[in-house]
C-alpha positions as CSV (number, residue, x, y, z in Angstrom):
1,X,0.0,0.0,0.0
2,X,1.0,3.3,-0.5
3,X,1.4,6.2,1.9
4,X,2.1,8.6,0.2
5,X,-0.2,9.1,-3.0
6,X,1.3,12.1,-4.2
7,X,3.2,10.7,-6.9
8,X,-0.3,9.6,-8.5
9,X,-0.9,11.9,-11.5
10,X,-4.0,14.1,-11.0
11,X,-6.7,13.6,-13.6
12,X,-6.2,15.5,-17.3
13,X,-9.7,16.7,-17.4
14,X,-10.6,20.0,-16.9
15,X,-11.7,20.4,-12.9
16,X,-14.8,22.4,-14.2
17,X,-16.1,19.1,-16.0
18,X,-17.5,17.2,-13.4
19,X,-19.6,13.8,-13.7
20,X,-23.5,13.9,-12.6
21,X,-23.2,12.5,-9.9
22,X,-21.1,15.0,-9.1
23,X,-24.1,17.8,-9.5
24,X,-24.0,20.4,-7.1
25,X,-21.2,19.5,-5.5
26,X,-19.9,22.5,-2.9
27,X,-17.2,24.5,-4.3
28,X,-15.2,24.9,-1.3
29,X,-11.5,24.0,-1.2
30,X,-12.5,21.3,1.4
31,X,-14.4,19.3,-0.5
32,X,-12.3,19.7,-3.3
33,X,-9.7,18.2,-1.2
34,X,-12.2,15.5,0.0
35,X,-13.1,14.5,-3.6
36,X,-9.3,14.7,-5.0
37,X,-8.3,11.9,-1.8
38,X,-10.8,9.7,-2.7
39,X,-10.0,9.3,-6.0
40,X,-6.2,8.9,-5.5
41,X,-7.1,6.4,-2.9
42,X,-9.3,4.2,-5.4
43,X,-6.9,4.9,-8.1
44,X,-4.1,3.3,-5.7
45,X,-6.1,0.3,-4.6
46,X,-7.3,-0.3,-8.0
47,X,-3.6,-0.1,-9.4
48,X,-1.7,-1.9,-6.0
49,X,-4.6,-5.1,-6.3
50,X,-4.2,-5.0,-10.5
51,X,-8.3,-5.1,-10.3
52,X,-8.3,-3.5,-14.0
53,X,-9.1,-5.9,-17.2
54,X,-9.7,-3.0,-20.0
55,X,-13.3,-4.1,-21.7
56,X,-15.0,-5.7,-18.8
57,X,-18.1,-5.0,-17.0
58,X,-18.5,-4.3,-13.5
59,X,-21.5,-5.0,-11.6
60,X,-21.7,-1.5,-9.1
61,X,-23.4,-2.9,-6.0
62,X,-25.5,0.1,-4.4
63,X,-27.3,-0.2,-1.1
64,X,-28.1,3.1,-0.4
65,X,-25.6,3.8,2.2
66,X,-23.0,6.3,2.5
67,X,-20.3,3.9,1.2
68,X,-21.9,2.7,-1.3
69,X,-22.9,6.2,-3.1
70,X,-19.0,7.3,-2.4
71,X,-17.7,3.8,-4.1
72,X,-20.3,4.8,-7.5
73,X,-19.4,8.5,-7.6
74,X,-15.9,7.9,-7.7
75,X,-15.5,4.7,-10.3
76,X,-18.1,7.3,-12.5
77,X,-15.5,10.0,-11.8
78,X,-12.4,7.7,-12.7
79,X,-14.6,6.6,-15.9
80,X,-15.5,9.8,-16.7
81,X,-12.0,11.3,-16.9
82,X,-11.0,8.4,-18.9
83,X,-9.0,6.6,-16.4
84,X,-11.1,3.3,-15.5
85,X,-11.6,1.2,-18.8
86,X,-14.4,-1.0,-17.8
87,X,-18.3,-1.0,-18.4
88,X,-20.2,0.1,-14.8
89,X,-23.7,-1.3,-14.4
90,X,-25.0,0.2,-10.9
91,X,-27.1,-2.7,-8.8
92,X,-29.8,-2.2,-6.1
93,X,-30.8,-5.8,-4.5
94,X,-34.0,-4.8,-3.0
95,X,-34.4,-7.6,0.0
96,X,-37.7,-7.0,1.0
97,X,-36.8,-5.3,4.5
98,X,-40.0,-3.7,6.1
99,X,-39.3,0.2,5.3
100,X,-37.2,0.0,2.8
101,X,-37.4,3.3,-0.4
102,X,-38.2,1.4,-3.1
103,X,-38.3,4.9,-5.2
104,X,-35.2,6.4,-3.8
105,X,-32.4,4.5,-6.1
106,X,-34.2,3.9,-9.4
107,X,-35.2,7.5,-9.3
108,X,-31.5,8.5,-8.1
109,X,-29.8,6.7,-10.8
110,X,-32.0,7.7,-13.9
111,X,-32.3,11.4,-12.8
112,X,-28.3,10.9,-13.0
113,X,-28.1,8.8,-15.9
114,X,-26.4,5.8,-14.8
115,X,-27.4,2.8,-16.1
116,X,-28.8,0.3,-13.3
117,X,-30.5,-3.3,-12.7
118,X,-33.0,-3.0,-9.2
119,X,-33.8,-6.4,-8.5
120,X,-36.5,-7.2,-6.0
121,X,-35.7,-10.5,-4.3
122,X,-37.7,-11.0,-0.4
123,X,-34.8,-12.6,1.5
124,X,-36.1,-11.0,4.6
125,X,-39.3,-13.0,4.8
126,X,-36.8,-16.5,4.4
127,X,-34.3,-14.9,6.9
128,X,-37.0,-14.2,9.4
129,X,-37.9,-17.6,8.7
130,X,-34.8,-19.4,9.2
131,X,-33.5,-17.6,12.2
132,X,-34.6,-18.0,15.3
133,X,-35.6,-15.2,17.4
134,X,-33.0,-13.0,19.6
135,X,-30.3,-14.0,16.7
136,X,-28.9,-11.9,14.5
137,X,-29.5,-12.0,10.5
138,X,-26.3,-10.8,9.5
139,X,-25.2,-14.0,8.2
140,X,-27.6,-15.6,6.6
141,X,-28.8,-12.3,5.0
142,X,-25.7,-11.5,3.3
143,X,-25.2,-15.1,1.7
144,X,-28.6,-14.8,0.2
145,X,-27.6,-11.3,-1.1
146,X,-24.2,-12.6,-2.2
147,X,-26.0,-15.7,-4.2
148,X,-28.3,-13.5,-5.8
149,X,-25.7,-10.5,-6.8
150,X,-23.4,-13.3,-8.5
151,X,-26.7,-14.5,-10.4
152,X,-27.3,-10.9,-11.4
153,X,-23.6,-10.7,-12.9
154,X,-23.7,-13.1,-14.7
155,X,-26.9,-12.6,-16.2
156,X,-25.7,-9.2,-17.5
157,X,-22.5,-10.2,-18.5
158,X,-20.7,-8.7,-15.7
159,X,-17.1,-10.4,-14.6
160,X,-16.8,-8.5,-11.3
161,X,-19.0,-7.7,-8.1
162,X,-17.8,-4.4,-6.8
163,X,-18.2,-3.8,-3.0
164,X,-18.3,-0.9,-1.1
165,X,-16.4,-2.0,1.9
166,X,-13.9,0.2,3.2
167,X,-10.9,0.7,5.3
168,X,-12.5,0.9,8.3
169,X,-14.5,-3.0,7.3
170,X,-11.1,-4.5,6.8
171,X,-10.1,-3.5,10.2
172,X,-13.1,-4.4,11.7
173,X,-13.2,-7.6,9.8
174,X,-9.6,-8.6,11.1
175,X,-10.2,-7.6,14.3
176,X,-13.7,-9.6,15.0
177,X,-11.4,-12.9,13.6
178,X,-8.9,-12.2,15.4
179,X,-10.8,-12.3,18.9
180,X,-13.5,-14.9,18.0
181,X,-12.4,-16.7,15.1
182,X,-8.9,-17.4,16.4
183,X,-7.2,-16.8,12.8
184,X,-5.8,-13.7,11.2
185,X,-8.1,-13.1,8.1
186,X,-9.8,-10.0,7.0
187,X,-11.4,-8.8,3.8
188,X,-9.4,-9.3,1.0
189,X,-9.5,-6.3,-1.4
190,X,-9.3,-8.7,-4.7
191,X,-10.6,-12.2,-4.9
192,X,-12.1,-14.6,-6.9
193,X,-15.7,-16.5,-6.1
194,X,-15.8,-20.2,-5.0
195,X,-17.6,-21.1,-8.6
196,X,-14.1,-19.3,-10.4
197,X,-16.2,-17.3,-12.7
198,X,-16.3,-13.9,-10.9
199,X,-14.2,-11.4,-9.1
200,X,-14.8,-9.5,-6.1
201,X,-13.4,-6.1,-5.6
202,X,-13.3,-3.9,-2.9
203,X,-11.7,-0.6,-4.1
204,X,-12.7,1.4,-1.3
205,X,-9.9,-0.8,0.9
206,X,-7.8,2.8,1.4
207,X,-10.5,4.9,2.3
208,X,-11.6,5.9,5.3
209,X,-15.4,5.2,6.5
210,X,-14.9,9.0,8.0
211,X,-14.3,10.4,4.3
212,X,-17.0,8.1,2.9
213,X,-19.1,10.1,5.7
214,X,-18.3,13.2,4.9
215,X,-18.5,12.9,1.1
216,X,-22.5,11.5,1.2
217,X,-22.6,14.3,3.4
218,X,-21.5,17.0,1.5
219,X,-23.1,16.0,-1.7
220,X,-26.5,15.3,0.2
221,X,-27.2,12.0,-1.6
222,X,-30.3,10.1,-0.3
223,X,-28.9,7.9,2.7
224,X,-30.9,4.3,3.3
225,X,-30.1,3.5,6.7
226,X,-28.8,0.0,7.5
227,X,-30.8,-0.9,10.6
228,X,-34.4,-1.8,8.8
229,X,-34.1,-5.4,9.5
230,X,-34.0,-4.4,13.6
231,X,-31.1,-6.6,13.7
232,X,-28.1,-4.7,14.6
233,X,-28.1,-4.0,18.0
234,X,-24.7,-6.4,20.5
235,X,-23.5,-7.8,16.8
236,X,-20.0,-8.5,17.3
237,X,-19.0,-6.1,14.9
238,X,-20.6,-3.4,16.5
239,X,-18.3,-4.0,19.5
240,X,-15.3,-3.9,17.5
241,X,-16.1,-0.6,15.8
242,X,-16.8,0.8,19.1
243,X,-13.1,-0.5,20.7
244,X,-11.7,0.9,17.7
245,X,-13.3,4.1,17.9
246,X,-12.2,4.4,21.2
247,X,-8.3,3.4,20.3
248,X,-8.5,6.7,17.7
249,X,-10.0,8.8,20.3
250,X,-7.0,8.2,22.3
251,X,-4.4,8.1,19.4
252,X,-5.9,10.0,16.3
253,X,-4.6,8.4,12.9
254,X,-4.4,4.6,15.3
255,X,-6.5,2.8,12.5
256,X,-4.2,4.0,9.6
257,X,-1.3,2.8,11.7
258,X,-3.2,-0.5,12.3
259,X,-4.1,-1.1,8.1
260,X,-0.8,-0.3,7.4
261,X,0.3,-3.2,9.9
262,X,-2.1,-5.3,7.6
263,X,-0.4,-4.8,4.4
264,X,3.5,-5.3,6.1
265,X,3.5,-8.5,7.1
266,X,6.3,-10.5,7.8
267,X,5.4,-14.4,7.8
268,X,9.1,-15.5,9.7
269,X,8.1,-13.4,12.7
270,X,4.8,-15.1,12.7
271,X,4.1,-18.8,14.6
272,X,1.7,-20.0,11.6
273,X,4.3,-22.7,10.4
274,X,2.1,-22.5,6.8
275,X,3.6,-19.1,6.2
276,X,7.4,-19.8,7.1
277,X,9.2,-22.7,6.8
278,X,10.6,-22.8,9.6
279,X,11.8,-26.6,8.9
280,X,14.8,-25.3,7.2
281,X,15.3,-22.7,9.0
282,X,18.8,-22.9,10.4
283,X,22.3,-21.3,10.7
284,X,24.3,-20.7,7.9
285,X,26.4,-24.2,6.6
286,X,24.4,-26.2,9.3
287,X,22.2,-29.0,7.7
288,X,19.2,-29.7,9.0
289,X,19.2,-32.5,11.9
290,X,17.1,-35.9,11.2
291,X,13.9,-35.9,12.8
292,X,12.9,-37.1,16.3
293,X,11.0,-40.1,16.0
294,X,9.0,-42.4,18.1
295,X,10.2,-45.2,16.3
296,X,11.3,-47.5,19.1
297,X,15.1,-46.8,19.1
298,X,14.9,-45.4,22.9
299,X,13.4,-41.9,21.6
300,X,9.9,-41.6,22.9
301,X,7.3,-39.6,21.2
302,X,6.4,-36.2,22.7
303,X,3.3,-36.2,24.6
């Protein structure tokens, strides 16, 4: 990852040619400097994770949310200036949750011009039946929504699912394994699905959730909250944001520090023997010692 993304050339168009979804953007130097960070920042993941195939199609997934309006503004900005070589197809998966806009998006999007799929699918009514009550439907919810986004790609002859996950998600995500999964795993900005016929990208992993914020904000796009299920309150993750929260409070710029750690690694100072081979690890012109056995020579096994 890069710190410094100053050495990232700015965009050749003219700054008074702005995208749609850019209309009535506010003219102060603040958001200007808002707007210019975020695209560096998706310019640099999208470069440092080699997520660019000129000619394909991207499927745009668009909840409503703050991060997801930041993530379509800024691939239709990098498009726009000519600097993102792929087809963008915006996607609303309309679950079925009680509450939910069905107006806002489609009208959104075609008042904007930006070609979209909304596809209503009721996963709410199978989640509410499936999960039994005082649980949360995080999980189950977002593998029915995953299922039926990768359907929805392929169908329109998209080769990538883009996400609007953020910084702040990875940490959160590596965190919340970390203390109840017992493994070191987060989300991964670039990966390909199980069935090996789709990526999925994340090229919001160097922003911060504060800029995505601030941008949605700014721009006073029409924000879906997240809580219409009713199932959000002593998630896990919910925790974790608040610990980390807390940590920045203390130590302003702490999470930057902490999703740096994530992409500097170093596997020998690790104890995960599937990252290091630690087997031949040994002083220089020493050869590596025959193994202990239990093999009835007078060694016993260890116990």
């Amino acid at each position: 990852m890069r710190d410094d993304l100053s050495d990232l050339p700015e965009p050749d168009a003219d700054e008074g040619e702005i995208h749609p979804l850019f209309r009535g953007a506010p003219g102060s130097t603040e958001f200007r400097k808002l707007r210019k960070r975020l695209v560096r920042e998706v310019r640099a993941a999208i470069e440092t994770y080699h997520m660019i195939r000129p000619g394909d199609r991207w499927l745009v997934c668009l909840s409503g949310g703050k991060d997801s309006y930041t993530l379509l503004a800024v691939l239709h900005e990098l498009q726009w200036r000519g600097l993102l070589p792929v087809d963008l197809l915006a996607c609303n998966l309309d679950q079925g949750q009680p509450g939910f806009p069905a107006t806002v998006l489609p009208q959104f999007l075609t008042e904007r011009g930006v070609p979209h799929r909304i596809e209503y699918q009721d996963t709410y009514s199978v989640v509410k039946a499936k999960v039994p009550e005082g649980r949360t439907y995080c999980s189950l919810c977002s593998r029915l929504r995953r299922g039926n986004l990768y359907r929805i790609a392929r169908e329109e002859g998209c080769s990538a699912v883009v996400l609007g996950h953020h910084r702040d998600d990875i940490l959160e995500t590596f965190f919340m394994n970390l203390f109840h999964g017992g493994r070191l795993a987060s989300m991964p900005p670039k990966l390909v699905n199980e069935e090996g016929d789709l990526m999925v990208l994340r090229p919001l992993a160097f922003v911060a959730e504060a800029d995505c914020d601030r941008f949605a904000r700014a721009m006073q796009y029409p924000v879906i909250p997240c809580d219409l299920c009713g199932s959000q309150e002593g998630l896990q993750r919910m925790q974790v944001k608040k610990l980390l929260d807390e940590w920045e409070a203390r130590s302003p710029g702490r999470r930057q520090v902490m999703f740096r750690a994530l992409t500097n690694m170093r596997p020998s100072h690790l104890p995960d023997p599937a990252l290091f081979d630690f087997a031949a690890l040994w002083p220089a012109g020493d050869g590596a010692p025959e193994p202990i056995r239990g093999d009835g020579a007078g060694v016993p096994l260890l116990r």
